[in-house]
C-alpha positions as CSV (number, residue, x, y, z in Angstrom):
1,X,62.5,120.2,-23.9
2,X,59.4,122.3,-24.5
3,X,58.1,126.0,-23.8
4,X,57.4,126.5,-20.2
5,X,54.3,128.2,-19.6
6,X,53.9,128.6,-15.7
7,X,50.4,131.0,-15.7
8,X,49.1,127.6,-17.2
9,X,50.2,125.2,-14.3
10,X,47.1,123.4,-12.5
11,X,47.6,121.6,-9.0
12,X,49.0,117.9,-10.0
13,X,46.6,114.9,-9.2
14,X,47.6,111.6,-8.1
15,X,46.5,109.2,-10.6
16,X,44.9,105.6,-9.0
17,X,46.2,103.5,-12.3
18,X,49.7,102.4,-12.1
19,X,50.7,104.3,-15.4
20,X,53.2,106.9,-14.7
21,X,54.7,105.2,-12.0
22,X,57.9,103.2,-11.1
23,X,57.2,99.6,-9.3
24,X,60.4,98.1,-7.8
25,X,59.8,94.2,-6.8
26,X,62.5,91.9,-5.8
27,X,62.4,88.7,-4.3
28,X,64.2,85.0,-4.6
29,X,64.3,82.8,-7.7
30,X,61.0,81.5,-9.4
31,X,58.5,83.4,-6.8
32,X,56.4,84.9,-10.0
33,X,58.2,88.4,-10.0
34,X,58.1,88.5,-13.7
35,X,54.2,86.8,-13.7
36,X,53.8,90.0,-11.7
37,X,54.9,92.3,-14.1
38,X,52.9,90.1,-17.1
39,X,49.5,91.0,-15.0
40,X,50.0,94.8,-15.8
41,X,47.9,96.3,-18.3
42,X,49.8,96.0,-22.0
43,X,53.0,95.0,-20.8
44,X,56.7,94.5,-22.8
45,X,59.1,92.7,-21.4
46,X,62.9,93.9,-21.8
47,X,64.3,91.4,-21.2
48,X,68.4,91.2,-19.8
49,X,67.7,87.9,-18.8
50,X,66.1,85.0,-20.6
51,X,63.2,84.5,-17.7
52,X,59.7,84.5,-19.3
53,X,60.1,80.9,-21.2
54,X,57.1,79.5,-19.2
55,X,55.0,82.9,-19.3
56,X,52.9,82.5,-22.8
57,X,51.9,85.0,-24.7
58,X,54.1,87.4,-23.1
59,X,55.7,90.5,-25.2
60,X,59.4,90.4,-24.9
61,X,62.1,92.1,-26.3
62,X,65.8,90.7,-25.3
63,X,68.3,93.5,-24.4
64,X,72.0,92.8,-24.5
65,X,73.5,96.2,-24.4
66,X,72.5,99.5,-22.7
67,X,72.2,100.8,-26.7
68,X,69.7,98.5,-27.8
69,X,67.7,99.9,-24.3
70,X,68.1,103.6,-25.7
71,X,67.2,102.4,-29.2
72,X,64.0,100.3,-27.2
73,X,63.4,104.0,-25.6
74,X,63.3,105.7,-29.0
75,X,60.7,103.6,-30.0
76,X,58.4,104.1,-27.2
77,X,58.2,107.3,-28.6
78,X,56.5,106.6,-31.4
79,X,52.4,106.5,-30.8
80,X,51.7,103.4,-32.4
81,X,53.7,101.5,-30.0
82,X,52.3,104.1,-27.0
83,X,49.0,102.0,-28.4
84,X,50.4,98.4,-28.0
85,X,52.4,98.8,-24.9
86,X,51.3,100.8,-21.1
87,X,53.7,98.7,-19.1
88,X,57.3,98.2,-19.5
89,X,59.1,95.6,-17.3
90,X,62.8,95.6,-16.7
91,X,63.9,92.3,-15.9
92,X,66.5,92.5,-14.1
93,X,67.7,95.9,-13.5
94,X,70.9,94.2,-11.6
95,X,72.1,93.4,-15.0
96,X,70.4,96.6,-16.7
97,X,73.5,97.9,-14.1
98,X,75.7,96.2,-15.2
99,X,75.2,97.3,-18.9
100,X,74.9,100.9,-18.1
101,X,78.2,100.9,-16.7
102,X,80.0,99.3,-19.7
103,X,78.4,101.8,-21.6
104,X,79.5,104.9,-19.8
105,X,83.2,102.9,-19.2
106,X,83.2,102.7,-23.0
107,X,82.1,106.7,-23.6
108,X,85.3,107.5,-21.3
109,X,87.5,104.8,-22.7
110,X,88.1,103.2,-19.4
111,X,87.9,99.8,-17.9
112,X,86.2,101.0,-14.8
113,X,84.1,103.9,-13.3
114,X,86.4,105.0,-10.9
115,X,89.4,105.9,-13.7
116,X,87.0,108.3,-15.2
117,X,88.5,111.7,-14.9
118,X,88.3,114.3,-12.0
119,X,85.9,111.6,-10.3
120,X,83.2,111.9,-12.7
121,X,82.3,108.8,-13.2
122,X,79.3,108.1,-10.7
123,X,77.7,111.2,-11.8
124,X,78.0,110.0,-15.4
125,X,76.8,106.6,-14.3
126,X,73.8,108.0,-12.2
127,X,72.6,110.3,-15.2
128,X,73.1,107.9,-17.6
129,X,71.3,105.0,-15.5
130,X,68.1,107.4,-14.8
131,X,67.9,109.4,-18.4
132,X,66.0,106.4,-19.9
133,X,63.5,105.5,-17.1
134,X,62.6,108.7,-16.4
135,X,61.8,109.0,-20.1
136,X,59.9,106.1,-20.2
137,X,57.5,107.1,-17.0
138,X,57.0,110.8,-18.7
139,X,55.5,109.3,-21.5
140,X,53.0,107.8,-19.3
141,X,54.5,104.5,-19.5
142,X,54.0,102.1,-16.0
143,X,57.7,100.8,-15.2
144,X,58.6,97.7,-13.1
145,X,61.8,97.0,-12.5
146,X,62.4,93.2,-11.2
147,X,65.6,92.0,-9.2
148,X,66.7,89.2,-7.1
149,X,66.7,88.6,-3.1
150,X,69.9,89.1,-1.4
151,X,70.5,89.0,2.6
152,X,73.3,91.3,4.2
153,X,74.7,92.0,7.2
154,X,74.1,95.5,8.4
155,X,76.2,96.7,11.3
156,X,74.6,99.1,13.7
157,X,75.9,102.1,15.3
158,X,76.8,99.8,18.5
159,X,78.6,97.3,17.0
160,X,76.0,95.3,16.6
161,X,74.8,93.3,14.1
162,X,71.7,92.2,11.9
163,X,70.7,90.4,8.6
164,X,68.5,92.7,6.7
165,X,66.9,91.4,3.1
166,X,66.9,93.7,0.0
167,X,67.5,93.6,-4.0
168,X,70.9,91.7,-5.2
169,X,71.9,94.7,-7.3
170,X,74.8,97.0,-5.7
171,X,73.7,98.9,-3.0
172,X,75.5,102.1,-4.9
173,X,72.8,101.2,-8.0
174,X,70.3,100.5,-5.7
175,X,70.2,103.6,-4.2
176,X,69.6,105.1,-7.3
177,X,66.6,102.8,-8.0
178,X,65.1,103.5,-4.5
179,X,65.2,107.3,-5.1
180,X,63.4,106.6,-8.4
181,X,60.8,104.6,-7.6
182,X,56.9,105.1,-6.2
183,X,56.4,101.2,-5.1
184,X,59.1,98.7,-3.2
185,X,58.1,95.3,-2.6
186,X,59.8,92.3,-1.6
187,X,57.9,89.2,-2.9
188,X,58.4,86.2,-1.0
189,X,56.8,82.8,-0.1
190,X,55.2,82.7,3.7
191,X,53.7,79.9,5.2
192,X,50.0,79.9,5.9
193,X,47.6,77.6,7.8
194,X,50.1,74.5,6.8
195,X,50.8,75.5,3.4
196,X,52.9,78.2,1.1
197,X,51.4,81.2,-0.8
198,X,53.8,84.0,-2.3
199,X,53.0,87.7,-0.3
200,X,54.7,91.1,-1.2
201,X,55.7,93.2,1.6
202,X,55.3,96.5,1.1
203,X,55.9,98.3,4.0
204,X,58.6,97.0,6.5
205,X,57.7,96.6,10.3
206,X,61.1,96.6,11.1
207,X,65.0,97.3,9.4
208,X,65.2,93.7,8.3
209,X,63.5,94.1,5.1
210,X,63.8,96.5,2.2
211,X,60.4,98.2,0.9
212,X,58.8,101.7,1.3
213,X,57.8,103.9,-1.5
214,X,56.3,107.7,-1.9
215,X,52.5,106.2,-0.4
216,X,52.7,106.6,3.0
217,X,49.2,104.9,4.0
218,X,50.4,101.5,1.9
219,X,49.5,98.3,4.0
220,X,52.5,96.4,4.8
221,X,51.6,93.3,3.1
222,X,49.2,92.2,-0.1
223,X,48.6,88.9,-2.6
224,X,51.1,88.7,-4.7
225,X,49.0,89.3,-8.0
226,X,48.3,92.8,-9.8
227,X,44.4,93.4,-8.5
228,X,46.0,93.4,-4.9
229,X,48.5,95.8,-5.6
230,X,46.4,98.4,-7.4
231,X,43.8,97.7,-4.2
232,X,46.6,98.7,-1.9
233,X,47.8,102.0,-4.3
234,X,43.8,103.2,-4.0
235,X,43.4,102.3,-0.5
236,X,46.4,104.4,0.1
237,X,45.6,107.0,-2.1
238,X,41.8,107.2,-0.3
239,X,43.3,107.8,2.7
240,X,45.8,110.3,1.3
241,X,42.6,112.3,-0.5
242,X,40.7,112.2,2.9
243,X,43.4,115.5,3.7
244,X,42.6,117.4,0.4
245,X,38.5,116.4,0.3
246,X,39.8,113.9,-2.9
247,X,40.4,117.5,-5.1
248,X,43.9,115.8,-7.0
249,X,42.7,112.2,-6.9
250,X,42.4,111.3,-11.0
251,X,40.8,108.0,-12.4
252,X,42.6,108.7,-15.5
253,X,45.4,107.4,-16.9
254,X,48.3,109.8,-16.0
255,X,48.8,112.4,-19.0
256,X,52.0,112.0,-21.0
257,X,54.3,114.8,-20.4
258,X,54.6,116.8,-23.8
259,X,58.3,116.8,-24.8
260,X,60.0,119.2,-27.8
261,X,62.4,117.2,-29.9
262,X,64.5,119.2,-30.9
263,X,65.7,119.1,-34.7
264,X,69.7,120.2,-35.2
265,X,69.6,121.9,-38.5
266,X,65.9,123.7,-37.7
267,X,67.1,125.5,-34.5
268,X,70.3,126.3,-36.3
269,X,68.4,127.6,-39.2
270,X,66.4,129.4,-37.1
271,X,69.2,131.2,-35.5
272,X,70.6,132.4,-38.8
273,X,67.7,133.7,-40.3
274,X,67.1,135.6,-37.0
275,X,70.6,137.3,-37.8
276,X,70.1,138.2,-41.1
277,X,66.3,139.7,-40.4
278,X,68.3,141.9,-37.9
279,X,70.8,142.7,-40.2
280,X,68.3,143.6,-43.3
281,X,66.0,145.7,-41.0
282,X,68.8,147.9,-38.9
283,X,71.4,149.6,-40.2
284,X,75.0,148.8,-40.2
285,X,75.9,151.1,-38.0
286,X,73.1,150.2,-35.7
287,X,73.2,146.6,-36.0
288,X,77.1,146.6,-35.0
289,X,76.5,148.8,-31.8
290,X,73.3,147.4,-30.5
291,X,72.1,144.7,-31.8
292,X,75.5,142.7,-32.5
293,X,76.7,143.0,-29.1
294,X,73.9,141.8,-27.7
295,X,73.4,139.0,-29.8
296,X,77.0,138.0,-28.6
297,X,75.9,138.7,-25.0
298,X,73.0,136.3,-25.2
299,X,75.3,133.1,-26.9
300,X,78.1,133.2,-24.6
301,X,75.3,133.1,-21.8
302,X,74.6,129.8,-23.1
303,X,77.6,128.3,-24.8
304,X,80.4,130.4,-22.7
305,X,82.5,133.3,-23.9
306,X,84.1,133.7,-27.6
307,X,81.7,130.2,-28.5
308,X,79.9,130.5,-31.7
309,X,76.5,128.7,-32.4
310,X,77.7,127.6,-35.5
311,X,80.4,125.7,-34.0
312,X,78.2,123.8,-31.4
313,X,77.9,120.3,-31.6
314,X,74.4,118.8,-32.4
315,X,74.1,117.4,-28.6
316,X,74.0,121.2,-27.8
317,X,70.7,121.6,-29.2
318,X,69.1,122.7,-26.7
319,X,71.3,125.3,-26.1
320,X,70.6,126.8,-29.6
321,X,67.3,126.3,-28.7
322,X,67.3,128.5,-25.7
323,X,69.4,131.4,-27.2
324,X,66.3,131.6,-30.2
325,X,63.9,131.5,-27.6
326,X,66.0,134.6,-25.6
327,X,66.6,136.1,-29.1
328,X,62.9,135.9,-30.0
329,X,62.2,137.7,-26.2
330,X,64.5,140.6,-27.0
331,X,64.3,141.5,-30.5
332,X,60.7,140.1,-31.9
333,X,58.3,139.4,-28.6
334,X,56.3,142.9,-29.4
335,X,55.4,141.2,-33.0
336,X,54.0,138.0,-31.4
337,X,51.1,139.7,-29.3
């Protein structure tokens, strides 16, 4: 969390590198998904599964639990690793999925999502599956996330029915992957004047295959390799910028967005020594009609009536946080011009 400033907002501009972004590729067994993801610029592997043994010099980092990906995300924090690393590749989510969920099961003290009180759990599940990826992309990380091929039948409104081809993670997980990323491909082998070469569709011609994205003017089909894929973002992105006379059309690499962490015992600090100020520069009979009850007004905004900030749990920070920054506003903003 940081201080919002909204006089200082400029229009946002689409960036032609892939950093910032969120690739999605899926495709069968052995088709050079994860060689994909090894082409990207400065890439680290977390790996759920053990699939980069034939890709040398790779960067990988195994992941067994969802804990050891949070404790991963901490460290892509820190700016010597923001040096080393502009691609992150998550191979596979399916099992990332699966890891997430134990997680969250585990928080509630439940074997399954669905026993999590008052129906919770998905919501839980969502959050928790998005929090980390989203954190990763807004510090200007690229992410790719890799899954296996799977065909289903999908039934139409007549009755009907047709095989359609997409990731092998649950559709209620992949849904929340499709909302999240910018590029969908499916990577496949075609055949081609006699022989095989691997393709990525990225725009479907039809319902039978899975792929889309935010790009609009993408071509429906590339090389599988990383040149062709940024060649298809720009082309897209040229046509795109042909509407705005290429005004929010960046070269750059997409600026990391600047994020507050927030330190427990500062912001509670901060809030008691706001108190006692008030206290040592009013009255006592002033400061227990005015200034008092608004003081009280302002906390049970944020942590709910008869709550006390010295009673919050450090995972409220934020709302300690906010009630300085609203304290600050009412009692002390004339000072700071």
């Amino acid at each position: 969390m940081g201080l919002i400033d909204l006089k200082k907002l400029t229009p946002h501009k689409v960036s032609r590198d892939l950093s910032g972004y969120i690739t999605y590729i899926y495709g069968p067994a052995k088709c050079g998904k994860t060689t994909l993801g090894s082409q990207m610029p400065k890439p680290l592997l977390l790996a759920f599964e053990k699939g980069y043994n034939a890709l040398p010099g790779v960067i990988a980092q195994d992941i067994t639990s969802w804990a050891e990906l949070k404790q991963a995300v901490r460290q892509l924090k820190d700016p010597e690793v923001q040096e080393k690393f502009s691609t992150i590749i998550i191979d596979t989510v399916d099992i990332a999925a699966v890891l997430c969920e134990k997680y969250v099961c585990n928080q509630n003290d439940v074997d399954s999502i669905g026993q999590v009180p008052y129906g919770q759990g998905w919501n839980l599940l969502k959050k928790e599956f998005e929090e980390p990826f989203r954190t990763i992309t807004q510090l200007g990380y690229a992410v790719c996330f890799i899954s296996h091929s799977k065909e289903r039948t999908v039934k139409r409104q007549d009755g009907s029915e047709y095989t359609k081809i997409g990731p092998s993670i649950s559709q209620t997980y992949n849904s929340i992957v499709e909302n999240m990323v910018d590029i969908y491909g499916y990577m496949h082998p075609v055949a081609e004047n006699g022989s095989a070469k691997v393709v990525i569709t990225l725009r479907a011609t039809d319902d039978t295959v899975s792929a889309g994205g935010r790009f609009k003017y993408m071509v429906p089909e590339i090389n599988s390799d990383y040149d062709s894929l940024v060649k298809a973002l720009n082309d897209a992105i040229d046509k795109e910028a042909q509407l705005t006379g290429n005004k929010y059309v960046t070269n750059e690499r997409e600026s990391t967005v600047k994020t507050l962490d927030l330190d427990y015992d500062a912001e509670l600090k901060k809030f008691n020594d706001t108190v006692k100020k008030l206290q040592s520069e009013n009255s006592e009979d002033v400061f227990a009609k005015d200034i008092a009850p608004r003081i009280t007004e302002i906390t049970n905004k944020y942590l709910g009536r008869g709550k006390k900030v010295s009673n919050c749990p450090r995972e409220q920070v934020d709302m300690i946080f906010l009630i300085n920054v609203e304290l600050n506003d009412v009692f002390f903003k004339n000072e700071s011009k």
